[in-house]
N, C-alpha and C positions, 0 to 999 in steps of 0.2 A: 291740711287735707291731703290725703293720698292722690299722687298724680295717675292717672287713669293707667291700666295695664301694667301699673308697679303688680308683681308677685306679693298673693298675700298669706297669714298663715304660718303654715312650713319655712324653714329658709331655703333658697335657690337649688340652695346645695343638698340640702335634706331630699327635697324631690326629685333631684334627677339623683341620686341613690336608690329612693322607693322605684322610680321609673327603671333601674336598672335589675332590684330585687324582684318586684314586680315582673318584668319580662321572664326573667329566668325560671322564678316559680311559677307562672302560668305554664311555662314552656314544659316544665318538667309535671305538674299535674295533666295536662295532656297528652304526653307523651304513648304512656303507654295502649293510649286507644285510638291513637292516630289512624287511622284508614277510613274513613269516609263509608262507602261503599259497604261496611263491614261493620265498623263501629258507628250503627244509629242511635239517634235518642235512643229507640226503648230498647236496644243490647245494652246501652250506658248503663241506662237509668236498671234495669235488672238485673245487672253486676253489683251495682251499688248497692241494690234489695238483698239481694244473695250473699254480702259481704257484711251488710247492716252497717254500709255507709251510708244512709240517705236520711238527713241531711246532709251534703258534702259540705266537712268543714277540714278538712287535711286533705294531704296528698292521697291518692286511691292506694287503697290493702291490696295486698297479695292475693291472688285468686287461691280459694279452699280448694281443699285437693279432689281431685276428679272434676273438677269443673271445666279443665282443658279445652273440649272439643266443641262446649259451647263458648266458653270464652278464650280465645285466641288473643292475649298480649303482644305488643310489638316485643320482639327477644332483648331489648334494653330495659325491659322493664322491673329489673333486678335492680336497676342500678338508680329507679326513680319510683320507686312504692314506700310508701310509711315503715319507718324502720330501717330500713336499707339506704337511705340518701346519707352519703359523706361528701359533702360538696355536689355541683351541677354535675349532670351527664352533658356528654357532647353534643350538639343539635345545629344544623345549620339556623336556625332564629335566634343563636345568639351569636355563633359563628359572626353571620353581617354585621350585627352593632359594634361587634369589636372591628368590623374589616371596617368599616364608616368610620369608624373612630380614627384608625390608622389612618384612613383618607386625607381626614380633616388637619390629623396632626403634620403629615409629610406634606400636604398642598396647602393648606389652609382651604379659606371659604369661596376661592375663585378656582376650584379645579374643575376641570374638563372630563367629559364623559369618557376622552380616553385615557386618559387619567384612571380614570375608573377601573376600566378593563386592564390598564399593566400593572395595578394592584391586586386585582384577581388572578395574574398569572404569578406572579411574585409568589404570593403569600396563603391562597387559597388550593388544595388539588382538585386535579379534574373530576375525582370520584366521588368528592365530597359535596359536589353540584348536582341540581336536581329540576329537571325540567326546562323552566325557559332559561334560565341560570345557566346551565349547561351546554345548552345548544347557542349561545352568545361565548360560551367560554370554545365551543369548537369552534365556532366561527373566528374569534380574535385568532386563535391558532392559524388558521387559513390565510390570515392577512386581511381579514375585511375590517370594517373601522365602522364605527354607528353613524344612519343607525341602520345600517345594512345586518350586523350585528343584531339585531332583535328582529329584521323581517325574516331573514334569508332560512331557511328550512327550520320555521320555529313556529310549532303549531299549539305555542303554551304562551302567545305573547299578552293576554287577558288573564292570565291565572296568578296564583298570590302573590309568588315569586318579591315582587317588587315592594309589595304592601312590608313584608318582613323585614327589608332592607331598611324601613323609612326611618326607625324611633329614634336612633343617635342624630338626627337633622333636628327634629322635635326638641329634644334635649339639649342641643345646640344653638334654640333661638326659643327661650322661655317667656311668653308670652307674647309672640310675634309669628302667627299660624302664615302670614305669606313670607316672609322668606323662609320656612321653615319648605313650606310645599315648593318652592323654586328651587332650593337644594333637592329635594328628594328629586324634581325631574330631572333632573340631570345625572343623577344616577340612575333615575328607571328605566331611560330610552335607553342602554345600552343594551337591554335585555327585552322590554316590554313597549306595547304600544298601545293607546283606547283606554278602556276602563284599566288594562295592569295598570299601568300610569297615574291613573287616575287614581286609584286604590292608593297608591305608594302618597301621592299627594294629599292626599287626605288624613291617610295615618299620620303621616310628618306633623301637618295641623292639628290635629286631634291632639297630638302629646306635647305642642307647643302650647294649642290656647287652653290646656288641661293645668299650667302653671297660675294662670291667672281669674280663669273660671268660678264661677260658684259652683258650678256642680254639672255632669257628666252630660247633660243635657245644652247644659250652655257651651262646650268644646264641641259637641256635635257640629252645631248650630253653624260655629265661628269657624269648623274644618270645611265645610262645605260652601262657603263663600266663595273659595275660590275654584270649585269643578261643574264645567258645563252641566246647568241648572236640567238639561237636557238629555246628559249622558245617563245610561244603563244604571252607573255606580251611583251616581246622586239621586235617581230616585229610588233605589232601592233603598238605603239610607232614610231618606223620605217617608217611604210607604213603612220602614221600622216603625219610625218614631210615628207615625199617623195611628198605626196599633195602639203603641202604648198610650198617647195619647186619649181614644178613644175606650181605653181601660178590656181591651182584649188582655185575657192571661196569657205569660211569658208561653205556655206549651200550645194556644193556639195560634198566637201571633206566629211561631214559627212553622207551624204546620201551613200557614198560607202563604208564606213567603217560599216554604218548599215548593208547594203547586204553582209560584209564581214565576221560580228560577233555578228549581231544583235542577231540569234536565242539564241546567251548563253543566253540571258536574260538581264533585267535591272539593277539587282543587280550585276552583275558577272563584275570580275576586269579586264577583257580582253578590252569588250567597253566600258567598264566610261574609262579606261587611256586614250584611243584614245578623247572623250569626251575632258579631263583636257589637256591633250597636243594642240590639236587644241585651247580650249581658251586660253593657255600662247601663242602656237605662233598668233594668226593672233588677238590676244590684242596690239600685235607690243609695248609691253612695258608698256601701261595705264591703272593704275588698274581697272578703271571702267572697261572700254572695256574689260577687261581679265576675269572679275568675269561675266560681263553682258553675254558675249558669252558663257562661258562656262555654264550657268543657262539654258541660251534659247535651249545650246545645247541637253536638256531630260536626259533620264536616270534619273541616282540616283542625282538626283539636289543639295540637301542643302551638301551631301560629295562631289559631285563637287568642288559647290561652295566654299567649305573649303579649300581644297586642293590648287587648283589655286590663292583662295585667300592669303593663308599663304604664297605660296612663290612670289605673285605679291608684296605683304605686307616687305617680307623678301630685294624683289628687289628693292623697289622704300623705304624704311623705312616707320616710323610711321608718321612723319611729312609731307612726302609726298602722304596721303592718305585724299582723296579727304575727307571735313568734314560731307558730310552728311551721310556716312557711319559710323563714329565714332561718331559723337557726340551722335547721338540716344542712343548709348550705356551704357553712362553714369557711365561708368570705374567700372562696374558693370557686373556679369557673375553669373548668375542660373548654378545649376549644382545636378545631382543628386549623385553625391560622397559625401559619408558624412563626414561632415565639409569643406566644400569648397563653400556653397552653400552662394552666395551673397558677393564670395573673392573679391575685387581689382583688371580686368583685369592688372594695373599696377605692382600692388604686384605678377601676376603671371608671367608679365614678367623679372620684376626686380631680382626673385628668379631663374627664367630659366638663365636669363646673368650670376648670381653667379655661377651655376652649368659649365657654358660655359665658365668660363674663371678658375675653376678649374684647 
């Protein structure tokens, strides 16, 4: 008999591959609609109409000519539309997993949140940080130390930021969602505090108990164990899955979730979770469907898409991942961490499995 929370399925090492393919090509199918504010469902979803991507089963087309002024692409979008992918574009959502990576590998699993921060100054630039990330990174410059570092003039310390950071902890501790969330806190205080935090822990579990899971509703379940049953991030999480539960469709459930939390804003880690949970559950297991819904669901898209992807990735393995998301890739990853840039998607998973079976 299988000893309980053995990894089943996939081998270890398969999925934290998929988890890593996974990230990346979510990262880069949302990329180019990234703006929140700009890119809603229905600009999504009628790009897609006007494109005659709908159902989304690949990366998003090139926008037809003259459609410019109604559809507005982020300017990287040359470099992450069907046909045009040679390998990843750069993106801070994977940027972290490799900087997490480097963490683990130079400190091991007992390092310090500042630790954290003189690895962001090392190996990360300033220009390539974005929000609460940024404002912790001027702050370490000044000389403060966490978590002075995530209060002191940082009015992004709830927002995704942190949640981005988490999936190398996940893949780090395969089917063990609480050390998986005690690693992610201790990188998220250096930037975030409350729900960012909370978000970062949860994602961490999410892609650890996604190793040993039945299915995307049981890693939910198993991430949320360990975040104040009370906080803002756990019941939105909650009130997802009470939707889909009660068999609300994937476009109403998030139309109430908007009215429920939309005002935080696009960035903020309260409505992207609801976002990423609606695409694992009503993807009903298929990584396409999983990354595709949670893209068209708005918000902050390409961390979406990362998110969802990693642990769709983690759940179904590498092998199991549809090949027009992977092959584009071409086991190649852009990165703005220096010396990483042009690694081995493989070389980075194959070094993540070694730290994982530590």
């Amino acid at each position: 008999m299988t000893p309980p929370g053995t990894p089943q399925g996939p081998t270890t090492a398969d999925r934290i591959l998929g988890g890593w393919l996974g990230r990346i090509a979510g990262n880069m199918l949302g990329k180019p609609v990234e703006r929140g504010d700009y890119w809603t469902r229905d600009r999504i979803d009628r790009y897609l109409r006007v494109t005659g991507a709908l159902p989304l089963t690949d990366y998003l087309p090139e926008p037809p000519p003259g459609t410019s002024a109604e559809f507005e692409l982020r300017p990287e979008w040359r470099e992450c539309v069907r046909g045009r992918i040679h390998g990843s574009c750069r993106d801070d959502d994977v940027d972290y997993a490799i900087l997490g990576l480097h963490l683990l590998e130079t400190h091991g699993f007992a390092f310090t949140t500042e630790q954290v921060g003189e690895l962001w100054l090392l190996r990360m630039p300033y220009l390539q940080t974005f929000t609460a990330e940024r404002a912790a990174y001027r702050n370490l410059t000044a000389g403060l130390k966490p978590p002075l570092t995530a209060t002191y003039d940082n009015p992004y310390q709830e927002w995704i930021g942190a949640l981005i950071r988490a999936d190398v902890f996940g893949w780090t501790s395969p089917g063990d969602p609480v050390r998986a969330a005690s690693l992610a806190r201790r990188d998220a205080v250096l930037s975030h505090t409350g729900n960012g935090v909370y978000a970062a822990m949860w994602a961490a579990a999410l892609v650890a108990a996604a190793f040993t899971a039945a299915d995307a509703r049981e890693a939910i379940e198993a991430a949320l164990a360990g975040i104040p049953a009370s906080s803002r991030f756990a019941r939105a999480v909650r009130r997802t899955t009470a939707l889909y539960d009660a068999g609300v469709p994937w476009s109403a459930a998030l139309d109430e979730l908007d009215r429920e939390a939309g005002r935080l804003g696009w960035i903020h880690a309260v409505p992207n979770a609801g976002v990423i949970t609606a695409g694992l559950l009503y993807g009903e297991g298929d990584f396409t469907s999983t990354i595709a819904l949670t893209v068209r669901g708005g918000l902050d898209t390409d961390s979406n898409g990362a998110t969802a992807g990693s642990v769709a990735g983690v759940l179904c393995g590498a092998a199991a991942i549809p090949p027009q998301w992977t092959h584009p890739l071409e086991d190649r990853v852009r990165s703005a961490v220096f010396g990483f840039d042009g690694t081995r998607i493989g070389e980075l998973a194959d070094r993540t499995a070694r730290l994982a079976s530590a």
